[in-house]
C-alpha positions as CSV (number, residue, x, y, z in Angstrom):
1,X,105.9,98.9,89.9
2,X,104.5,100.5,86.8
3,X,104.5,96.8,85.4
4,X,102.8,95.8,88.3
5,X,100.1,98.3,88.1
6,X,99.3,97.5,84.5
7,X,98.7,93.8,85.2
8,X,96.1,95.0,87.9
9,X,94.3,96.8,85.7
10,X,94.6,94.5,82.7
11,X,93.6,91.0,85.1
12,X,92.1,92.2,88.4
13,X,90.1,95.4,87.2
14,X,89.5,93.6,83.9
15,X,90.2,97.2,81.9
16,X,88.3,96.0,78.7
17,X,90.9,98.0,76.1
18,X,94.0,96.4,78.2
19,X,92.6,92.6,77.9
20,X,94.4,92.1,74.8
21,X,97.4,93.9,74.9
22,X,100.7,92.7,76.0
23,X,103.2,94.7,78.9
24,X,105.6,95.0,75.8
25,X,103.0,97.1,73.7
26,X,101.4,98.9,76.6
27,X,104.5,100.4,77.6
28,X,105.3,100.9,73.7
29,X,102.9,103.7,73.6
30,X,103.6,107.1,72.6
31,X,103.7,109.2,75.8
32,X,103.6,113.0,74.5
33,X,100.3,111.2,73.5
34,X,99.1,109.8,75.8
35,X,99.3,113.0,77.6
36,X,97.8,115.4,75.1
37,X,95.1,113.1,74.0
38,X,94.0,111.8,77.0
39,X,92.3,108.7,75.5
40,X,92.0,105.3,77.8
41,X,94.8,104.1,76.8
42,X,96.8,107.1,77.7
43,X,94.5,107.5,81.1
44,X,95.6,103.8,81.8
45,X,99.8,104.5,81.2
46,X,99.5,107.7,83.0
47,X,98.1,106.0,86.0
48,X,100.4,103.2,85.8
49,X,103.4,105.7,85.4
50,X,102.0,108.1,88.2
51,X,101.5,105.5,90.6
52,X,104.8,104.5,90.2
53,X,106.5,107.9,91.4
54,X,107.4,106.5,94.4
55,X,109.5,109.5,96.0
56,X,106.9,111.9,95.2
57,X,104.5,110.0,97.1
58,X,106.8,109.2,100.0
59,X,107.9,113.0,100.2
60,X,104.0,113.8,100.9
61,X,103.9,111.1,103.8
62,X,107.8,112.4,104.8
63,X,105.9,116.6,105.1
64,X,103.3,115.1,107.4
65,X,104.5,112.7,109.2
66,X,108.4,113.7,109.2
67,X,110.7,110.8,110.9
68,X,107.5,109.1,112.3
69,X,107.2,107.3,108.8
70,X,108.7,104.3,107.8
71,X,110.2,103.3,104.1
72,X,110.0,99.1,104.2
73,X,111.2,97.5,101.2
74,X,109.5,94.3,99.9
75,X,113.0,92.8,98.8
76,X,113.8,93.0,102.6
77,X,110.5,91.8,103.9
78,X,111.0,88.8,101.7
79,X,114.2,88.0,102.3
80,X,114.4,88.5,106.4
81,X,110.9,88.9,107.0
82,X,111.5,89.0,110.7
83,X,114.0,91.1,110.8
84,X,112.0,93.3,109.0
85,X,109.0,93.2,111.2
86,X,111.4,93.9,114.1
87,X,112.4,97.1,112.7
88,X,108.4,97.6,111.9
89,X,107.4,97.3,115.5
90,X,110.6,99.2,117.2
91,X,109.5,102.3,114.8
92,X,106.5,102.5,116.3
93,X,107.4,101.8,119.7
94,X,105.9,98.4,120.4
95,X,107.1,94.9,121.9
96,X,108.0,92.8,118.8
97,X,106.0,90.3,118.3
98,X,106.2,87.5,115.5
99,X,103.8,84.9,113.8
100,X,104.9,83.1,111.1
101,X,101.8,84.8,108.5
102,X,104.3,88.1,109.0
103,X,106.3,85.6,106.5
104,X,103.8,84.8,104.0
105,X,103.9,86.5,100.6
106,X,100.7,86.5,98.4
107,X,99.7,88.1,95.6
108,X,96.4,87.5,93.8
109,X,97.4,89.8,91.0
110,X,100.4,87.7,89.4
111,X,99.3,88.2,85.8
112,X,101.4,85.0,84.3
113,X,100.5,85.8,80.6
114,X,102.0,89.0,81.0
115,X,104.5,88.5,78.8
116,X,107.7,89.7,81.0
117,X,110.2,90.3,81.2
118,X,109.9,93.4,78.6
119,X,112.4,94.3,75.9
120,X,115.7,95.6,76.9
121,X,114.5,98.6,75.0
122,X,111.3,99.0,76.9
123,X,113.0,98.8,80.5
124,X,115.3,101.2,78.8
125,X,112.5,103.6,78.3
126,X,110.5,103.1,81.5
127,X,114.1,103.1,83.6
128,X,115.0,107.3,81.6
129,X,110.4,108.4,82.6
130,X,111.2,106.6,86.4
131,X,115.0,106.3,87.0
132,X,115.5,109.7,88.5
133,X,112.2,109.3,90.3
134,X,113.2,105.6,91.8
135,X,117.0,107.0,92.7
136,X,115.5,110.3,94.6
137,X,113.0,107.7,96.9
138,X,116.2,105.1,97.0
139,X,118.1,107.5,98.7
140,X,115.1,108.9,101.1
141,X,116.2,107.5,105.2
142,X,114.6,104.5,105.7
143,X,114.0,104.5,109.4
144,X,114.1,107.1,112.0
145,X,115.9,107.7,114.8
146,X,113.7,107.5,117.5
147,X,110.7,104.4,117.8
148,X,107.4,106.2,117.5
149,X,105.1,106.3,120.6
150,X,104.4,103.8,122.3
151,X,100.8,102.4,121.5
152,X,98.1,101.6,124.2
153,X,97.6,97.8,124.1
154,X,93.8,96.9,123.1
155,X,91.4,95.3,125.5
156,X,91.9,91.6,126.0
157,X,89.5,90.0,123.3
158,X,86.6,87.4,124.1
159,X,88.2,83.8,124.1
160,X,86.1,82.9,121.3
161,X,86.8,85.7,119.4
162,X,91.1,85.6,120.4
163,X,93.3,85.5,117.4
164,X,95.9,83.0,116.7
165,X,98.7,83.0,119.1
166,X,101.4,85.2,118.7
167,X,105.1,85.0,120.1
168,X,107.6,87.2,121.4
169,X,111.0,87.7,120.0
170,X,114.1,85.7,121.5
């Protein structure tokens, strides 16, 4: 994720002191700092590294929302997207419906001079500031118990303005 985040900035934000430096030597940086001196560089690794506390962030959603929230996992949305999209519309108490789009993964952040995959040394180091992070969210529930209310259907649309048809499950 972290990874991810810093190819954002670097190719889709266009972060001028990231468009010349490589995954392998962003990562490189000194934490204790990038902390302490707060520079962009350090802003920019902090972000990346903060964004990419995943259980911190789900634990918010998990106090407000309790079991009504749902942990998906893109591996599983890839590899049995309908499946996936079952579970999505169960949780929240809807007739499952399916369009082949639900399928489609694109990304128009794929950064492919990022230079990956990063040292052994480097996943080392991001793996001991996010392992026990990663673990903690790994091992959150992913779905509740109970589907969520059911949700009011939305008036029919005009026919010129109806989307592309959408099927039913088997």
């Amino acid at each position: 994720r972290a990874v991810s985040h810093f190819n954002a900035l670097r190719s889709a934000n266009r972060v001028p002191i990231l468009r010349d430096l490589s995954a392998e030597a962003f990562f490189s940086l000194d934490l204790e700092a990038a902390i302490g001196r707060g520079d962009s560089h350090g802003q920019c690794l902090m972000q990346c590294l903060n964004y990419s506390l995943y259980h911190q962030k789900a634990q918010s959603y998990l106090n407000v929302f309790g079991d009504r929230f749902l942990i998906i996992d893109s591996e599983d949305l890839t590899l049995d997207p309908k499946q996936t999209m079952e579970r999505v519309f169960h949780h929240v108490g809807v007739a499952p419906i399916w369009h082949e789009a639900f399928g489609e993964r694109i990304s128009a952040l794929r950064d492919s001079d990022a230079e990956l995959p990063l040292s052994a040394g480097t996943i080392a180091r991001l793996n001991r500031i996010l392992g026990d992070n990663y673990a903690a969210f790994r091992a959150l529930p992913r779905h509740s118990a109970q589907p969520g209310p059911r949700a009011a259907r939305p008036a029919a649309l005009p026919q010129n303005m109806a989307p592309d048809p959408i099927t039913p499950f088997e």
